[in-house]
C-alpha positions in Angstrom: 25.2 -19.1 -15.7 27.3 -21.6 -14.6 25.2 -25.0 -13.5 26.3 -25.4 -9.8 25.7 -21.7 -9.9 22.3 -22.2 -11.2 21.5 -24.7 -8.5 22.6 -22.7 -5.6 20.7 -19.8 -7.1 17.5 -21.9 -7.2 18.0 -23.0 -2.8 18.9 -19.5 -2.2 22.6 -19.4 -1.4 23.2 -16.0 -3.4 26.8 -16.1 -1.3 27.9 -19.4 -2.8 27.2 -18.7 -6.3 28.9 -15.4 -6.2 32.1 -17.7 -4.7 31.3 -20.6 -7.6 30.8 -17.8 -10.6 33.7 -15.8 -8.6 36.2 -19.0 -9.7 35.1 -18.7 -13.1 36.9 -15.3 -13.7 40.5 -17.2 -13.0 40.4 -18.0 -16.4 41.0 -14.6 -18.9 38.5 -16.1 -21.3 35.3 -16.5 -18.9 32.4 -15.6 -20.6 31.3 -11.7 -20.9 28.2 -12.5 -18.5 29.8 -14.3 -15.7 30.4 -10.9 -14.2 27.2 -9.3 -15.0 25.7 -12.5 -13.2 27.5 -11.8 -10.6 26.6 -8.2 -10.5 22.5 -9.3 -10.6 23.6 -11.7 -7.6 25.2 -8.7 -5.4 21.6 -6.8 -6.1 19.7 -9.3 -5.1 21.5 -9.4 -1.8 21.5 -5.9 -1.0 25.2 -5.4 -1.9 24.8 -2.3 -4.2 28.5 -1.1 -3.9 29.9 -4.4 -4.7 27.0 -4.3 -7.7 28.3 -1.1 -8.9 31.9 -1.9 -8.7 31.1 -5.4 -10.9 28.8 -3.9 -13.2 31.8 -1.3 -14.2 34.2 -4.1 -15.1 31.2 -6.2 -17.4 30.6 -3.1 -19.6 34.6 -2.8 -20.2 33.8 -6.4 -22.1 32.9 -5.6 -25.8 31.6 -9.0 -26.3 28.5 -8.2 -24.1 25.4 -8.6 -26.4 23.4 -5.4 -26.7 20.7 -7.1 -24.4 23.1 -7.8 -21.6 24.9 -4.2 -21.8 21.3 -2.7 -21.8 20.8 -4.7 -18.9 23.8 -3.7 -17.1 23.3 0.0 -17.5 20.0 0.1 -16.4 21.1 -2.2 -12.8 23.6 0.5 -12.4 21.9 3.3 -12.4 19.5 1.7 -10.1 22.3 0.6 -8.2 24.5 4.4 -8.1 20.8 5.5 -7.1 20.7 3.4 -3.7 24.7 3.9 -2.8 23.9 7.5 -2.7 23.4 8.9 1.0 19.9 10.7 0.6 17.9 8.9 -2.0 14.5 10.0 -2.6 11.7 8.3 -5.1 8.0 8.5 -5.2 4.8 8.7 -7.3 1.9 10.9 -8.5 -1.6 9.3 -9.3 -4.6 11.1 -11.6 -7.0 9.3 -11.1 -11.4 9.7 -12.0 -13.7 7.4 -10.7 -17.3 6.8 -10.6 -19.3 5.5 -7.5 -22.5 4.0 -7.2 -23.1 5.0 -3.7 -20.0 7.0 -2.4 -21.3 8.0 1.0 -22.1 4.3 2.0 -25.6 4.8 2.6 -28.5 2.3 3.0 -30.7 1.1 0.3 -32.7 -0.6 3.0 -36.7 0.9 3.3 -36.8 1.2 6.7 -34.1 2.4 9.0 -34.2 2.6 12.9 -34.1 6.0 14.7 -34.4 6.8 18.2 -35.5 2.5 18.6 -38.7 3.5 15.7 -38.6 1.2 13.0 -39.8 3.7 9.9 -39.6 4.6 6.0 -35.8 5.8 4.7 -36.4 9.8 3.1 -35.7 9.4 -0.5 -33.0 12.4 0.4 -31.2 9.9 2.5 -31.0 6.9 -0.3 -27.8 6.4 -2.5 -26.3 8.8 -4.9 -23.6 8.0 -7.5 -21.6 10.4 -7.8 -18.1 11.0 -9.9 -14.6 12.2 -8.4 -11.0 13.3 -9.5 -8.2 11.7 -7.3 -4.3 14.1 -7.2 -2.2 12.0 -5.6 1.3 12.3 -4.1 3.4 9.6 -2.5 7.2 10.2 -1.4 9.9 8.2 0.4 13.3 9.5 1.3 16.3 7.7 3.0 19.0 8.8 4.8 21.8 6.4 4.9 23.9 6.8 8.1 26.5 4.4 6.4 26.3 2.1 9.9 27.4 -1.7 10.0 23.5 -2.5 11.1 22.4 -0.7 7.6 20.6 1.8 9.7 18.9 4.7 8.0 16.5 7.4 8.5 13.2 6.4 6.2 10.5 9.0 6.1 7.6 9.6 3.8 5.0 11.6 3.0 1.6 11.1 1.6 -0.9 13.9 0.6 -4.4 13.3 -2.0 -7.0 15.5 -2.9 -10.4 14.4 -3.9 -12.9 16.7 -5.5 -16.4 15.1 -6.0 -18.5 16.4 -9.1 -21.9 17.0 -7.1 -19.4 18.6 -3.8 -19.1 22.7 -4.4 -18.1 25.3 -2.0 -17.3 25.4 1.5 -20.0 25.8 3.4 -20.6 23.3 6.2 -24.0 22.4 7.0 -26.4 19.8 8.7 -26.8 16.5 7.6 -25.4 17.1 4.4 -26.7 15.2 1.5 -23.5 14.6 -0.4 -19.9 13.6 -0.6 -17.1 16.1 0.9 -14.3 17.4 -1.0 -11.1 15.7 1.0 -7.7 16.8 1.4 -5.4 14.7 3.3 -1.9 14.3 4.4 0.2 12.1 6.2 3.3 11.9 7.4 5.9 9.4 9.2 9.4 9.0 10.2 11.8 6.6 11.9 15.1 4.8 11.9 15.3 1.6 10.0 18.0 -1.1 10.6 18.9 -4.7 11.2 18.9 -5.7 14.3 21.0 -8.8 13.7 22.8 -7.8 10.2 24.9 -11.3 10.6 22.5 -13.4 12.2 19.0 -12.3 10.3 20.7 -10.6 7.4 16.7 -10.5 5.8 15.3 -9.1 9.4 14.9 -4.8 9.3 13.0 -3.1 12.2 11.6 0.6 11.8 10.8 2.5 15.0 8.6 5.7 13.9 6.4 8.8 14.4 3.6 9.4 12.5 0.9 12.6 12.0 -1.7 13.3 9.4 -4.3 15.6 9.1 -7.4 15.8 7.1 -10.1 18.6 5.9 -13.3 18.4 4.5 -15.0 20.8 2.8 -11.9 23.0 3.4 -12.6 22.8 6.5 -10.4 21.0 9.6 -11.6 17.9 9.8 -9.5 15.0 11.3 -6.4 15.7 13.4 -3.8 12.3 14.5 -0.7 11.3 15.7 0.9 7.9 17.4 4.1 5.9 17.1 4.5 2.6 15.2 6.8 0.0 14.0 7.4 -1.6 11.3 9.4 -5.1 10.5 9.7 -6.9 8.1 12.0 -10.3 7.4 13.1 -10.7 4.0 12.7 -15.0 4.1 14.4 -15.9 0.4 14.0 -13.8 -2.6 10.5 -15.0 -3.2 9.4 -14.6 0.6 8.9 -11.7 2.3 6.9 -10.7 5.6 5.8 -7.9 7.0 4.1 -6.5 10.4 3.0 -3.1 11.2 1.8 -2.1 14.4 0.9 1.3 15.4 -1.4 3.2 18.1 -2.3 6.9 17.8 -4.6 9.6 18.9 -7.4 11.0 16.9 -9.3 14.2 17.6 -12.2 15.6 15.5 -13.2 19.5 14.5 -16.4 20.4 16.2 -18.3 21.1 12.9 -21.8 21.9 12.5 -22.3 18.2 9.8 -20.3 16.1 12.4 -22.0 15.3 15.5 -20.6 14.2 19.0 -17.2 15.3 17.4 -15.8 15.4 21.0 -16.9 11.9 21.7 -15.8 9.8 18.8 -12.1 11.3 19.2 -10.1 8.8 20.8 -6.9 6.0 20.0 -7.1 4.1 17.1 -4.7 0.8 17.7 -3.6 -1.3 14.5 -1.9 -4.5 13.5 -1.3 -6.1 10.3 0.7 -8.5 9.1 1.5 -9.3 5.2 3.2 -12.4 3.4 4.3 -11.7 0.0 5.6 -14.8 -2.1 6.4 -15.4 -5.5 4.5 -18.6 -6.4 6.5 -18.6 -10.4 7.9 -15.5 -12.4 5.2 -12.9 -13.0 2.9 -15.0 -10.5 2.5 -13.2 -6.8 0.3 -14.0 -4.1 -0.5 -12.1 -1.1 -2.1 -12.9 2.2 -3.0 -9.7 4.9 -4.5 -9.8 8.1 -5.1 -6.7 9.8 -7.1 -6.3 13.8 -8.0 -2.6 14.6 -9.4 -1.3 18.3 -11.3 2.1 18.5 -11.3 3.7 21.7 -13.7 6.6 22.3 -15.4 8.7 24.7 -18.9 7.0 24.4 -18.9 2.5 24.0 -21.4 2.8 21.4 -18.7 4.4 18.8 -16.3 1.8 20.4 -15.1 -1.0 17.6 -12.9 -3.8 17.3 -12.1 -4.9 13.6 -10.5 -7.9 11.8 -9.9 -8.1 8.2 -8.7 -10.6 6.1 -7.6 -10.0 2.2 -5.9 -12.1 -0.1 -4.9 -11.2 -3.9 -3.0 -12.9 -6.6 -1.1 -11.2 -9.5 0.0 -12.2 -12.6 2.0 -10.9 -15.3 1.9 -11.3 -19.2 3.2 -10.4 -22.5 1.6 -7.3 -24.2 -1.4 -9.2 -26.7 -1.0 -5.9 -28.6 2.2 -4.6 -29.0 5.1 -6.5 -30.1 7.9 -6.7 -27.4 5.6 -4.3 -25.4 6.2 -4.2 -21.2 4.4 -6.5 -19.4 0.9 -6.2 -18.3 -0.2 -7.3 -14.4 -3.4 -8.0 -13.8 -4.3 -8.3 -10.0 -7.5 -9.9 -8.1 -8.8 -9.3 -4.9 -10.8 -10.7 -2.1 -11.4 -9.2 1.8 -13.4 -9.5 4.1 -14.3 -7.1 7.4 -15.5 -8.2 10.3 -16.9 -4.6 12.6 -18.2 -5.2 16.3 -19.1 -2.0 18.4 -19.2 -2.0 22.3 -22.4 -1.1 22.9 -26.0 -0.3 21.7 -26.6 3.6 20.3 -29.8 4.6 22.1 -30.4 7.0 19.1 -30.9 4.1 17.0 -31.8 1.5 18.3 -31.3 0.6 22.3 -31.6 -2.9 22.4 -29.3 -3.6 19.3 -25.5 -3.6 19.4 -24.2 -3.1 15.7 -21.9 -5.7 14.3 -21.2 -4.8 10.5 -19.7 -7.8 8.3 -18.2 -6.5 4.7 -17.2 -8.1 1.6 -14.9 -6.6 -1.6 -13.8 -7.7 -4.9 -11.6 -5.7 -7.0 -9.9 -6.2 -10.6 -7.3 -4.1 -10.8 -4.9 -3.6 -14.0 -1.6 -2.3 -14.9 -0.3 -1.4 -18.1 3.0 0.3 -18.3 3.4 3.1 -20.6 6.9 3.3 -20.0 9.6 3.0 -17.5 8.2 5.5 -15.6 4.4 5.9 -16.6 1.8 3.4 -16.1 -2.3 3.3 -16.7 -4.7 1.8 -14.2 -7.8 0.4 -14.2 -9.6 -0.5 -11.0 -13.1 -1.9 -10.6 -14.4 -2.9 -7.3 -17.7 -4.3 -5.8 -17.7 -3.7 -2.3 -21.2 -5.2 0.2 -21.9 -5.0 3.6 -24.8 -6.6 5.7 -25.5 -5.3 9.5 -27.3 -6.1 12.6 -28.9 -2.8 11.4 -30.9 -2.2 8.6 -29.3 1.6 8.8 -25.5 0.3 7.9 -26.5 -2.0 5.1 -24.7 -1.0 1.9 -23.6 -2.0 -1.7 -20.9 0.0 -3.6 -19.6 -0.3 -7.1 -16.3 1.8 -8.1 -14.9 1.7 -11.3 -11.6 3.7 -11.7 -9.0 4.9 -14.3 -5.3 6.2 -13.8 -2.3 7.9 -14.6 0.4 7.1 -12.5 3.9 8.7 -12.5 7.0 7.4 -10.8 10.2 8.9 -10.2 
């Protein structure tokens, strides 16, 4: 790439070295990778048509090397991909994992009940128990070909866990361990820039959203709210992100949940994420999240606030030549859980305030262009004004993920 080109490349002025690398091709003799420069630049910016369209013209040049022309064809199918009206992409996750204590239960002696300070029943200490994860995440946009770049953006998310020590479907009281879940979730809005000249990196998306899950096959959990999403695209390393949404859960009146008509209620969240790219194959990202619970009774009232942080990195395959990169990603939260009031079934001079810490390891190692193995350990703690929510959990985890 040209040097001037280089430079404005490096402050983020994608539209002056397109003009700078633009001049080059005056002359007939401009090197074969001025215009697949070019053709990276348009992608970068959003501009898959005018990606396309360059990308055509550097793969008439037979003096492309075989790197650059592999290069080229795999940007333009990407690129033919995201000029088409309906695109539509997604993954699927196989997933087994082991738990030390799944259900989150106490491994505290004594537990309050009723205000009585007295001995846990060993039927009520943690369990490990094993599960298998089926997972299905899809994403499909609707370009209405507008000046603003608006589209219709809707996905779908659906998992199924079965737990190893979970059989049947039989509810019953106080049950002693996990439930088989089967979730599914689904949201849909309009996405566009609000100022396209102005804030060319600013996108806004407006949406509905619903999910739905069952235990036990079994109805379990029913919602739906509205949120919005925006997000401001800073510089190619920068991007932020803020969701907020409020909906309205309701809960099945089963036999193993009780006061399933009082913990119903809204659920409001925020969270905001900042995304930058500290040096090739090094990420860092910083989320903040604040939750409200609003129910029929204070005592199942909470306000939460959350902070997590993780840091990736990428390197070269230590055991296969020329292999894809691995990513290996740490991570660090930490939950802060209030309630509203005291539960007089517990304890009625005690208001619960839960504070949580995680650390996870998680690994990547792509397969392929499209397959990639996981490996997640995490180590998750929690301390409470009550002896009853104190918890430790260790999950270690291995995938198969699919994307298409």
């Amino acid at each position: 790439m040209d040097r001037y080109a280089r430079l404005l490349v490096q402050s983020g002025n994608y539209e002056g070295a397109v003009a700078a690398l633009e001049r080059l091709l005056i002359n007939p003799q401009a090197a074969p990778s001025v215009r697949l420069d070019i053709a990276v630049l348009y992608y970068r910016m959003g501009s898959y048509a005018m990606a396309e369209a360059m990308l055509h013209d550097a793969l008439q040049d037979r003096r492309l090397t075989p790197e650059q022309q592999a290069l080229a064809r795999k940007l333009l199918g990407d690129a033919q991909r995201r000029n088409q009206v309906s695109q539509i992409d997604g993954s699927v996750l196989l997933a087994l994992r082991h738990q030390s204590n799944p259900t989150y239960r106490t491994a505290d002696a004594n537990v309050y009940s009723a205000g009585a300070l007295g001995p846990l029943a060993p039927a009520d200490r943690p369990q490990s128990d094993a599960d298998a994860t089926l997972g299905l995440r899809l994403a499909h946009v609707y370009d209405l070909q507008m000046q603003n770049y608006a589209s219709v953006v809707s996905t779908l998310g659906a998992y199924w866990v079965d737990y190893r020590s979970s059989s049947g479907s039989r509810l019953q009281a106080n049950p002693a361990n996990a439930a088989d879940l089967l979730s599914l979730e689904v949201t849909s809005g309009l996405r566009f820039r609000p100022l396209p000249v102005q804030a060319a990196g600013l996108s806004v998306r407006p949406h509905v959203l619903a999910s739905q899950v069952a235990a036990r096959q079994h109805h379990y959990l029913r919602s739906h709210g509205l949120g919005l999403d925006v997000s401001y695209q800073h510089s190619e390393y920068t991007l932020a992100e803020l969701t907020i949404d409020s909906q309205q859960r309701s809960f099945a009146n089963r036999i193993d949940l009780t006061d399933s008509q009082f913990i119903g209620g809204r659920l409001s969240s925020l969270r905001a994420r900042l995304t930058h790219e500290l040096a090739p194959g090094r990420v860092l990202v910083g989320e903040l999240a604040a939750r409200r619970n609003d129910t029929a009774r204070d005592y199942y009232d909470f306000d939460t606030l959350e902070a997590r942080v993780s840091y990736s990195f990428s390197y070269a395959n230590p055991f296969v030549a020329a292999g894809r990169a691995l990513t290996t990603s740490l991570t660090l939260s930490a939950v802060d859980r209030r309630y509203g009031a005291a539960d007089p079934a517990i304890k009625a001079g005690t208001t619960r305030h839960d504070k949580e810490w995680r650390l996870g390891l998680h690994q990547s190692v792509p397969l392929s262009d499209a397959w990639a193995a996981l490996l997640v350990v995490e180590r998750a703690r929690s301390r409470s004004s009550l002896p009853n929510f104190n918890y430790n959990n260790t999950a270690i985890s291995g995938a198969l993920l699919y994307r298409f």
